[in-house]
TITI-538803 format. One line per 10 residues: number of its first residue (from 1); their letters; for each residue x, y, z of C-alpha. Coordinates in pm, 1 decimal, padded with zeros to 6 digits. Each point is the difference from the previous one (the first is absolute). Layout:
BEGIN
NUM> a> X Y Z; ...
END
This chain:
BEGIN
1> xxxxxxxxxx> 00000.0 00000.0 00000.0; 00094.6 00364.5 -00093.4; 00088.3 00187.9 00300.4; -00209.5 00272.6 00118.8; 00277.3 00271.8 00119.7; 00407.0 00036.8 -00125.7; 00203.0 -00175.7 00220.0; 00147.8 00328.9 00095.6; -00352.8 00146.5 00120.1; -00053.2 -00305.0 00202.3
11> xxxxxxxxxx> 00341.9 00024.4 00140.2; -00034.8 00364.9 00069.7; -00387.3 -00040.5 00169.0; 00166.8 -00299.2 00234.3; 00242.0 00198.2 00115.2; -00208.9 00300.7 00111.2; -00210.2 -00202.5 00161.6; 00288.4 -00189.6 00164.2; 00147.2 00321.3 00086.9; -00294.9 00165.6 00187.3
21> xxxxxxxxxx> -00110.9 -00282.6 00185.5; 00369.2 -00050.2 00125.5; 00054.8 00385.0 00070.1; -00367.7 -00011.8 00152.7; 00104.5 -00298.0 00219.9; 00344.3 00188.6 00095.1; -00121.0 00306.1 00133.6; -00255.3 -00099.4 00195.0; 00155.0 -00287.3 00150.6; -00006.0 00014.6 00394.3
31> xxxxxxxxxx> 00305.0 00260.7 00062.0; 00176.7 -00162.1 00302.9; 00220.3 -00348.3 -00020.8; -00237.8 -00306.6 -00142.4; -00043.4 -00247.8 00279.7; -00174.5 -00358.3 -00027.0; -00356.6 00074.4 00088.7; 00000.3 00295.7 -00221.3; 00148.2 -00161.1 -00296.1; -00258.9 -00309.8 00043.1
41> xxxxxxxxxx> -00311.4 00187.0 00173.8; 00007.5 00358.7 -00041.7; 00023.2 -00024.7 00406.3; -00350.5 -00133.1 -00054.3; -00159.4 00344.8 -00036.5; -00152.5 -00057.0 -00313.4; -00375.7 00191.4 -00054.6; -00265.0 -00046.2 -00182.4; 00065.0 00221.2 -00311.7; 00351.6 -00102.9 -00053.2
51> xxxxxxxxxx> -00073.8 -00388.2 00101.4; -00344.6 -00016.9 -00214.7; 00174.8 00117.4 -00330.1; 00313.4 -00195.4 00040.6; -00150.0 -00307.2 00080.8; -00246.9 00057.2 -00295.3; 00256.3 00094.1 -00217.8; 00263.6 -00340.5 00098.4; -00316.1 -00208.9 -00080.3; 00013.6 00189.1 -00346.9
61> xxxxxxxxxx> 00254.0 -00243.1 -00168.4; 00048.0 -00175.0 -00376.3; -00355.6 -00131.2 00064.5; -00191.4 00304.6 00074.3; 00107.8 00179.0 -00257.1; 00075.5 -00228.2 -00334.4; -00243.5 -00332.8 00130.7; -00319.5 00187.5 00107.0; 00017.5 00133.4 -00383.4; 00079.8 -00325.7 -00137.7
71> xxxxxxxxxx> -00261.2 -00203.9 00148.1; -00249.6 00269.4 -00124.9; 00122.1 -00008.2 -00308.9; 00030.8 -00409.0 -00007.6; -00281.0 -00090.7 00204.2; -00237.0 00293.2 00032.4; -00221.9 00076.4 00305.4; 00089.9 -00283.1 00186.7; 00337.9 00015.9 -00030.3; 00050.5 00304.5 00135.0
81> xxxxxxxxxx> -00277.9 -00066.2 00280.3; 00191.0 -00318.2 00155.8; 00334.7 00216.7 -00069.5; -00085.7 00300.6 00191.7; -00250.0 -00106.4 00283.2; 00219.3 -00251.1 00167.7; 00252.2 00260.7 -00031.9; -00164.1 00251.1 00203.7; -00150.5 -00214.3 00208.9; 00330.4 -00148.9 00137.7
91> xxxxxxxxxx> 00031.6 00312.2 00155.9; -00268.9 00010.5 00233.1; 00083.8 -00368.1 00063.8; 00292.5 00067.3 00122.1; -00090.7 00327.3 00275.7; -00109.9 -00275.7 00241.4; 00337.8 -00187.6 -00042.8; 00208.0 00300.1 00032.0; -00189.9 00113.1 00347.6; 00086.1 -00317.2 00157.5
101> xxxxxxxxxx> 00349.2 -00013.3 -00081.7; 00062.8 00365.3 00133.9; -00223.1 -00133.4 00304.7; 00202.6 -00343.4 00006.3; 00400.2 00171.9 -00113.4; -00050.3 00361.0 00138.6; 00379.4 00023.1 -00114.8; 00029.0 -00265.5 -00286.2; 00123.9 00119.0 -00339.7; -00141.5 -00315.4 -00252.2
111> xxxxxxxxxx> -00289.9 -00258.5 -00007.0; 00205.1 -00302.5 00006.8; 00151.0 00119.0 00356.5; -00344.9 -00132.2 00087.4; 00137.5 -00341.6 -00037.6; 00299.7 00062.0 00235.6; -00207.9 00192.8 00265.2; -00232.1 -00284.3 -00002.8; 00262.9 -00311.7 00047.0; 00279.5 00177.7 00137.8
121> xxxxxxxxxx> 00143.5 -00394.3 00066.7; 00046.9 -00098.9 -00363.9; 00101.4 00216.2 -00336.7; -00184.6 -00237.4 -00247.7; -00328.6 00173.3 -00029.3; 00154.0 00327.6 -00064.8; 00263.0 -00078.6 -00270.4; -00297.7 -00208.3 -00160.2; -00182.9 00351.6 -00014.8; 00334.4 00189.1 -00119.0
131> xxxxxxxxxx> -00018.6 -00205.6 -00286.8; -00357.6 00134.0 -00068.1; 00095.7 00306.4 00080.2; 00321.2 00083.6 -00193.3; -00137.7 -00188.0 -00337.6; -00265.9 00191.7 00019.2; 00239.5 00360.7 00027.2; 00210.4 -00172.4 -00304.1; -00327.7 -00009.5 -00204.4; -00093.3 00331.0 00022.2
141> xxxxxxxxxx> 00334.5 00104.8 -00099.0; 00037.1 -00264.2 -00305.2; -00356.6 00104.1 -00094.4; 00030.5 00403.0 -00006.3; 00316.0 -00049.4 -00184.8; -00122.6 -00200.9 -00283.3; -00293.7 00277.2 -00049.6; 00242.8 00312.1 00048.1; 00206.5 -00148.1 -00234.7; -00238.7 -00123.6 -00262.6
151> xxxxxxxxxx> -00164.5 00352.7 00014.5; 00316.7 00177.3 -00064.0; 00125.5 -00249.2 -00278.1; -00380.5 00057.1 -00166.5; -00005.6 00384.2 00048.9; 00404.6 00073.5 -00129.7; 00145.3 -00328.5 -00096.6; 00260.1 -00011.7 00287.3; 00083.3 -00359.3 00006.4; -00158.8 -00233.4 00272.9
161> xxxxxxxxxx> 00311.3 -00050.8 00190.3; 00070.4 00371.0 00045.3; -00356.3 00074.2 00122.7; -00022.2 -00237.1 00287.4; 00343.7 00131.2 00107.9; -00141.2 00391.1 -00032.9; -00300.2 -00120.1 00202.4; 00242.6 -00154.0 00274.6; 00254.1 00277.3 -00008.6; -00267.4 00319.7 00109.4
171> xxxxxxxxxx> -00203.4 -00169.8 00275.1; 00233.7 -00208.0 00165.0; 00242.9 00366.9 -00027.3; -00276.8 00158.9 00216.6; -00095.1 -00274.1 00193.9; 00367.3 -00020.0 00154.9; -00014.1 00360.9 00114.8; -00253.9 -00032.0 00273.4; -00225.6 -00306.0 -00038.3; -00325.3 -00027.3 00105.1
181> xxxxxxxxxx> -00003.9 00406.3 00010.2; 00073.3 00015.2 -00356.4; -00215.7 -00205.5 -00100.7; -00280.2 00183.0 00171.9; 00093.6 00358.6 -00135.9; 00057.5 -00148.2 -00370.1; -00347.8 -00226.4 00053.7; -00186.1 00369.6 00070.2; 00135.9 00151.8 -00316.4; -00038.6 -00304.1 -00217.4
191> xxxxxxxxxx> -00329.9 -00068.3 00089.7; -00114.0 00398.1 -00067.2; 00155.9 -00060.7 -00350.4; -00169.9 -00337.7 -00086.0; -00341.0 00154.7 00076.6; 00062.9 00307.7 -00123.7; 00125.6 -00155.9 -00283.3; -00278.7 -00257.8 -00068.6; -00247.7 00218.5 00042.2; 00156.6 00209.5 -00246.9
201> xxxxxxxxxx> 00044.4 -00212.2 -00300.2; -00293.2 -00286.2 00029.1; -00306.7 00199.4 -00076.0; 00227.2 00208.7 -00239.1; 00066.8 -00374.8 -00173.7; -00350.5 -00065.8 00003.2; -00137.9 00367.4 -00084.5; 00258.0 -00081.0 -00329.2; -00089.7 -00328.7 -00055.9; -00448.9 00114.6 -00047.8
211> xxxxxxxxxx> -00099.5 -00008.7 00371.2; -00132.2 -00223.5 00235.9; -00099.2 -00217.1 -00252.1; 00349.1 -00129.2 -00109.1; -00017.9 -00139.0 00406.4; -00350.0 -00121.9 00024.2; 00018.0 -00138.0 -00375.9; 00310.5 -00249.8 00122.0; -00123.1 -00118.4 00329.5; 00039.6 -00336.2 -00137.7
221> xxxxxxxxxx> 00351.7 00078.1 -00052.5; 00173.5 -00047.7 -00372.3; -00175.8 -00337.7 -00087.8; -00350.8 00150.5 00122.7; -00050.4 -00340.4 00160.7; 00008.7 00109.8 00455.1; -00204.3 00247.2 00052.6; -00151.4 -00179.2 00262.0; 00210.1 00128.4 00314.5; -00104.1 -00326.7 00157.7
231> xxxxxxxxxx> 00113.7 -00214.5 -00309.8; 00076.4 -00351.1 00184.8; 00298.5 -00103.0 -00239.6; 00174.7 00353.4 00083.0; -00108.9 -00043.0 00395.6; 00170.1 -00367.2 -00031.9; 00273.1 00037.5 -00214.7; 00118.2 00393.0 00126.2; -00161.0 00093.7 00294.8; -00020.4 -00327.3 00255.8
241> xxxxxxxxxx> 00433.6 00029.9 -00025.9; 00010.2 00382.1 00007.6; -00245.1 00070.9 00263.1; 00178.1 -00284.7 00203.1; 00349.3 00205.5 -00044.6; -00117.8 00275.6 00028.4; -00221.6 -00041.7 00358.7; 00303.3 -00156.8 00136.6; 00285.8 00244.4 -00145.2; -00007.3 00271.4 00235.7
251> xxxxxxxxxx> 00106.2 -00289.9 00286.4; 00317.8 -00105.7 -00183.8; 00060.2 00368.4 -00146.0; 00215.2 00158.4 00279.1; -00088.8 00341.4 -00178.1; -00341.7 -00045.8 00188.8; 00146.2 -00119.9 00314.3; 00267.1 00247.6 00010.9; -00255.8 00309.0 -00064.1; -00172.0 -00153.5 00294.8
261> xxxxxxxxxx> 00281.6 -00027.8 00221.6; 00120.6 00364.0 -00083.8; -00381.2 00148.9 00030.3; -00089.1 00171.6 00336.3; -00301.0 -00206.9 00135.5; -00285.5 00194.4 -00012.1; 00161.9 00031.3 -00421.7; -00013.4 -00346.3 -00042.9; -00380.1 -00052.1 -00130.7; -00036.7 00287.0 -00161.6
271> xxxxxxxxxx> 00304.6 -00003.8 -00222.2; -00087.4 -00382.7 -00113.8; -00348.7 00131.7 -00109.0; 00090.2 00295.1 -00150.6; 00272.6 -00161.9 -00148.1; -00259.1 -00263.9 -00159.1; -00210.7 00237.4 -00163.4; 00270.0 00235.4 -00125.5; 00147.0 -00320.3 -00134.8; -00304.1 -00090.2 -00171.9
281> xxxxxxxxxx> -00052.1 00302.7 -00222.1; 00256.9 -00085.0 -00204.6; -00003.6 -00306.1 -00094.2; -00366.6 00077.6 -00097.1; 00074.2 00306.3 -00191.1; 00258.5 -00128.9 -00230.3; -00128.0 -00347.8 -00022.6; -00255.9 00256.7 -00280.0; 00338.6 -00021.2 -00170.0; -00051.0 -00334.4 -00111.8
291> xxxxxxxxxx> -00347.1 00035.5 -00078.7; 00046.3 00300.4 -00247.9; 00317.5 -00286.5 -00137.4; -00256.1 -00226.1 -00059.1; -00214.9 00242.2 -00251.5; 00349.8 00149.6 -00144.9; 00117.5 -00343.4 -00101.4; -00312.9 -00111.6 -00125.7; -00046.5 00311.4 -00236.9; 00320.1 -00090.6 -00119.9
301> xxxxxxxxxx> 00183.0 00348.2 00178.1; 00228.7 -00187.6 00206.7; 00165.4 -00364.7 00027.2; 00089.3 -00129.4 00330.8; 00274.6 -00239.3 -00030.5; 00038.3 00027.6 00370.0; -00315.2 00022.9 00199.3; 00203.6 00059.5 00312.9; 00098.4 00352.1 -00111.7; -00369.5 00063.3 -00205.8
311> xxxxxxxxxx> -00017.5 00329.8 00241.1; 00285.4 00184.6 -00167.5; -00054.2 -00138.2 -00318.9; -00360.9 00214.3 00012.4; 00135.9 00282.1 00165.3; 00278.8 00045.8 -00313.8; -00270.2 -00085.2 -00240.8; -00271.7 00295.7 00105.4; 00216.1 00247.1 00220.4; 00291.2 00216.1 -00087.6
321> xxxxxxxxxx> 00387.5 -00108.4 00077.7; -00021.8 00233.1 00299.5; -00288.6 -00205.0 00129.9; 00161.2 -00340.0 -00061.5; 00311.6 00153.4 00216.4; -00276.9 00060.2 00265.4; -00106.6 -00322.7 00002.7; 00322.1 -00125.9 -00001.2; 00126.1 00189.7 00301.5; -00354.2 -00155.3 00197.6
331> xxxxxxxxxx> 00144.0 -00342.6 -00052.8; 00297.7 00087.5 00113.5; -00084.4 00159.2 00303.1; -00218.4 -00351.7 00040.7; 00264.0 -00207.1 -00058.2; 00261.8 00179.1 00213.9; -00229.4 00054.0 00323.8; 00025.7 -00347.7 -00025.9; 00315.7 -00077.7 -00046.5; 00129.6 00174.1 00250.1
341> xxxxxxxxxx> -00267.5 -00060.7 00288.1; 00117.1 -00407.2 -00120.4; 00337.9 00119.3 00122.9; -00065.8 00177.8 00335.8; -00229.3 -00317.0 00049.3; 00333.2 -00203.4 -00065.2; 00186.5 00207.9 00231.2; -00203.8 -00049.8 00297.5; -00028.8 -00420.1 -00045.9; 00379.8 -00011.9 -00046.8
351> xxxxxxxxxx> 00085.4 00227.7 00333.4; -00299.5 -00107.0 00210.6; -00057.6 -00351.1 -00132.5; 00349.1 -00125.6 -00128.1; 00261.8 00215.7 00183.6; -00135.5 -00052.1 00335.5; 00026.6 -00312.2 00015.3; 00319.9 -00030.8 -00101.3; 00305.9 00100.5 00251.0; 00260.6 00149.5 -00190.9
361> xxxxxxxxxx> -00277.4 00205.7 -00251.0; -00157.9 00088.3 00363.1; 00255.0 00225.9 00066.0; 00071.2 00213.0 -00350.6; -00184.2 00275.6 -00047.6; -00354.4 -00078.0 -00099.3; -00028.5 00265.2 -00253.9; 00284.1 -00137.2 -00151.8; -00153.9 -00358.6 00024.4; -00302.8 00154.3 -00168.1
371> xxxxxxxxxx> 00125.7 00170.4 -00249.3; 00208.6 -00321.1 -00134.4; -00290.1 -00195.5 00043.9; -00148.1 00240.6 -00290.0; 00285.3 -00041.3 -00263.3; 00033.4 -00359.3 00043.1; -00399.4 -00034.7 -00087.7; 00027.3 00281.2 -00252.5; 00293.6 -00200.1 -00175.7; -00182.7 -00323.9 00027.8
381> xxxxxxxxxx> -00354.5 00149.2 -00101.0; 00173.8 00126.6 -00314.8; 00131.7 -00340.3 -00107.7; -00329.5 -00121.2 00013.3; -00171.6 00246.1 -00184.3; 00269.0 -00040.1 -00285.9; -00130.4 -00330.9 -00062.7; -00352.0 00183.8 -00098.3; -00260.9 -00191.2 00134.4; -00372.3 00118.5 -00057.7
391> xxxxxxxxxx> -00129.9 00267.7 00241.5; -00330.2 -00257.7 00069.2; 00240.2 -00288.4 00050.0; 00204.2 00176.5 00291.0; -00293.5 00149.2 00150.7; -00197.3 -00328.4 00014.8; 00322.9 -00188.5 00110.7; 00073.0 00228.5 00334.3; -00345.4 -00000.7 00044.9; -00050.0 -00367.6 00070.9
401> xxxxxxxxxx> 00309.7 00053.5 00195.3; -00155.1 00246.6 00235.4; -00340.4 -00221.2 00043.7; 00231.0 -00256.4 00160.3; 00044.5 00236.8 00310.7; -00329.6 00189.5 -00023.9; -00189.6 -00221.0 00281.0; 00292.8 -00114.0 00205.3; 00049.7 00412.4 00085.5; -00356.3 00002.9 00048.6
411> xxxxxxxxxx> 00022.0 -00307.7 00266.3; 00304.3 00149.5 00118.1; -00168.5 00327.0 00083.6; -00321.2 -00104.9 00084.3; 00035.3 -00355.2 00193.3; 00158.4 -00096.3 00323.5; 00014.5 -00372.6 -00182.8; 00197.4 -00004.1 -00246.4; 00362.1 -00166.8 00044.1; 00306.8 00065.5 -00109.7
421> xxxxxxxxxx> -00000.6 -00344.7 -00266.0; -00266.6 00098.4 -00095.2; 00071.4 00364.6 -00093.8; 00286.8 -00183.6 -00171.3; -00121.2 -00280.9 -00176.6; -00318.3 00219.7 -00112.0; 00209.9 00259.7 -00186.9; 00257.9 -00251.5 -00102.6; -00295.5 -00240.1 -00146.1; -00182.0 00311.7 -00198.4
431> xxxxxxxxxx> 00396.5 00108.7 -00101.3; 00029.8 -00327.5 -00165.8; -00311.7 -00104.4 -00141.0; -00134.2 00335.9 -00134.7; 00292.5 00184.7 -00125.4; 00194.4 -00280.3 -00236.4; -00334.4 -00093.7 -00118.4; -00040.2 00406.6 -00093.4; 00285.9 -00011.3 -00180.6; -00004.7 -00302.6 -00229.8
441> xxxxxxxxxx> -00418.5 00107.6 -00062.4; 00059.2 00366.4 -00105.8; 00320.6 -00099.4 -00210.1; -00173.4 -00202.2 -00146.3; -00332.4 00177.1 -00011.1; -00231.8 -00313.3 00146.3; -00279.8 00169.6 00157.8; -00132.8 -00224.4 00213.9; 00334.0 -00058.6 00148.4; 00018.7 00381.6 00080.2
451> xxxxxxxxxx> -00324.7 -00009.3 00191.3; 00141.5 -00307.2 00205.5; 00314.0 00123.0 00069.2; -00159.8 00309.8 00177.8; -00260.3 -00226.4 00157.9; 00229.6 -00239.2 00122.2; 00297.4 00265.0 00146.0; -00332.5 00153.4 00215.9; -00155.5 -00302.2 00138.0; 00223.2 -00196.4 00025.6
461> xxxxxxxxxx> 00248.7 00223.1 00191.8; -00307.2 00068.9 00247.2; -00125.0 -00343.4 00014.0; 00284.6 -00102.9 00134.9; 00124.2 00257.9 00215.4; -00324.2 -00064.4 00180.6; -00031.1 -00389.4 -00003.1; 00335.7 -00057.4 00118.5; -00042.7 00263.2 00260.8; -00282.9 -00164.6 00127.7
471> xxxx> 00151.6 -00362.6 -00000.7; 00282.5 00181.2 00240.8; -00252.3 00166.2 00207.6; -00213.6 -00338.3 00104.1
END
């Protein structure tokens, strides 16, 4: 495909935005020397403004922007509907979660320090949910880097390579310079642009494109052939794995956890709902991307060789270069928040989690520990994502990884009962029956596979957290 913008204009619009969200993060870093609970919790003073719009805007990653479009282009009304409800309704699953672990860890810093608060005698429940935990991290950086770079390679024709390493490069830059408080002041401005942004340019698209009826005309998506919202092949097929992964994300996404550790209390519920329905309005505004790709490619104006980027594909077709530069800074600013709230996340599992329970990492500097624990996962992320595996295929994979922990936290939070083998073998059973299984289906595209894998990693990892709990208890 023909790209959109010179290489040099893509280069140069990168770089500005680079450049003011780094300058933006410098100056108003906190002014006096970066201890541990700053760089990892903001000395858990986090409000509602700032916490509602960064935790919206982390949650606004590859899929919000490039998927919610896709599936409305692909599979119509439905598609979008089992995309974008589970997605905000994660967040309100997760406020009561993220009340009880301030009430149970007043001082803890991630949700798998659960596990070690609960069995304080044995470390086997709480590496089992580090595994969750940190693959989960890993796949949001693999997957933000594929769709930075794939955007930037489609707008300007930078190669692949160079765009996952540009995507790396600017938010793990920030990222290092004061952690979680970067990430907050860069989530506030980022999240300002993407609305102001979207709101901009997707009733321009449609007012170009002949009105409202370019959307309502294509509810069925391209083929015409879902514009049932409940359509029970899309509801099987798409939504059964994606609503599982996404109900149980927030518990293995340390972003969450992290935002609720740094929140002051009475913070804490508003910021998740807030968060949830600031969230929502995007993915439901430019998801009308895709629907306005649908009637463009079947009147012959566009062709979409790559559904996953159908949004910028309309916006160069109807709006002006200037526009398309918009648009492309809004993904950006998606992608990055992201990025980098994936790296403060890593920071606080590998000081809280990892260092601490090692001797000699106990007593380096933790900011130090954090900070390496970034690059290493920035450096391995960015092997991954050179491989270029599908956006749908990571974000289905780590999300049969997370069901695997989703009800052993709940048990672990919730009930005096549970033990720690079963904590252990519950995570460790959804870990290994969900997640391979993931893999080999999506790879391979087998559908029913993909709906078992996710099935499997959630009951199964709950089943038997609780049954073996219960044979230890009688």
């Amino acid at each position: 495909m023909e790209a959109m913008l010179s290489q040099s204009q893509g280069i140069l619009l990168f770089l500005a935005y680079s450049a003011f969200i780094i300058a933006l993060v410098y100056f108003l870093r906190h002014k006096n020397k970066t201890d541990a609970d700053d760089f990892l919790l903001m000395r858990r003073d986090l409000g509602v403004f700032r916490g509602s719009l960064s935790m919206a805007v982390s949650w606004i990653w590859a899929p919000a922007v490039f998927i919610c479009s896709m599936q409305a282009f692909n599979q119509g009304l439905p598609g979008i509907f089992w995309f974008t409800v589970p997605n905000i309704l994660c967040f309100f699953v997760f406020v009561p979660i993220a009340l009880k672990l301030r009430q149970v860890m007043p001082k803890g810093y991630t949700i798998s320090q659960i596990f070690r608060h609960r069995f304080k005698k044995t470390q086997k429940p709480h590496h089992a949910a580090l595994i969750v935990t940190f693959g989960y991290q890993l796949g949001a950086i693999i997957i933000n880097c594929i769709a930075g770079a794939t955007l930037i390679g489609l707008l300007t024709g930078i190669s692949y390579s160079t765009g996952v390493l540009l995507m790396v490069s600017v938010s793990l830059s920030y990222a290092l310079i004061s952690g979680l408080r970067a990430s907050v002041i860069s989530d506030v401005a980022q999240m300002i642009m993407i609305l102001g942004i979207a709101f901009l340019i997707v009733p321009w698209v449609i007012f170009e494109s002949g009105g409202l009826s370019s959307v309502t005309n294509n509810l069925g998506g391209v083929t015409g052939e879902y514009s049932n919202i409940f359509d029970p092949g899309v509801a099987y097929a798409f939504g059964i794995a994606m609503t599982i992964g996404l109900i149980s994300g927030p518990v293995a996404d340390q972003m969450f956890s992290q935002r609720a550790h740094a929140a002051r209390k009475d913070a804490i519920k508003p910021i998740f709902i807030w968060g949830g329905i600031l969230f929502g309005v995007v993915p439901i505004t430019l998801s009308l991307l895709g629907f306005v790709g649908a009637e463009a490619m079947n009147a012959g104006y566009i062709v979409v060789s790559d559904p996953q980027m159908v949004g910028a594909q309309v916006v160069a077709n109807y709006l002006p270069t200037w526009a398309l530069m918009a648009f492309a800074v809004m993904a950006f600013a998606g992608l990055t928040s992201t990025l980098d709230s994936a790296f403060c996340a890593i920071a606080s599992l590998v000081s809280a989690d990892v260092a601490q329970n090692n001797k000699n990492l106990a007593k380096k500097d933790p900011v130090f520990i954090a900070r390496a624990g970034m690059v290493i996962f920035a450096v391995l992320g960015v092997a991954i994502a050179l491989l270029q595996p599908k956006l749908l295929w990571v974000f289905l994979i780590y999300g049969a990884l997370a069901a695997s922990m989703f009800i052993p936290v709940i048990l672990a939070l919730f009930w005096k009962g549970l033990t720690a083998n079963g904590a252990f073998l519950g995570i460790l059973t959804g870990i290994t029956l969900g997640t391979p299984l993931s893999i080999y289906a999506n790879i391979n595209g087998v559908t029913d596979l993909i709906v078992l894998s996710a099935v499997i990693g959630l009951l199964a990892g709950g089943i038997v957290a609780f049954v073996v709990s219960k044979i230890e208890n009688s």
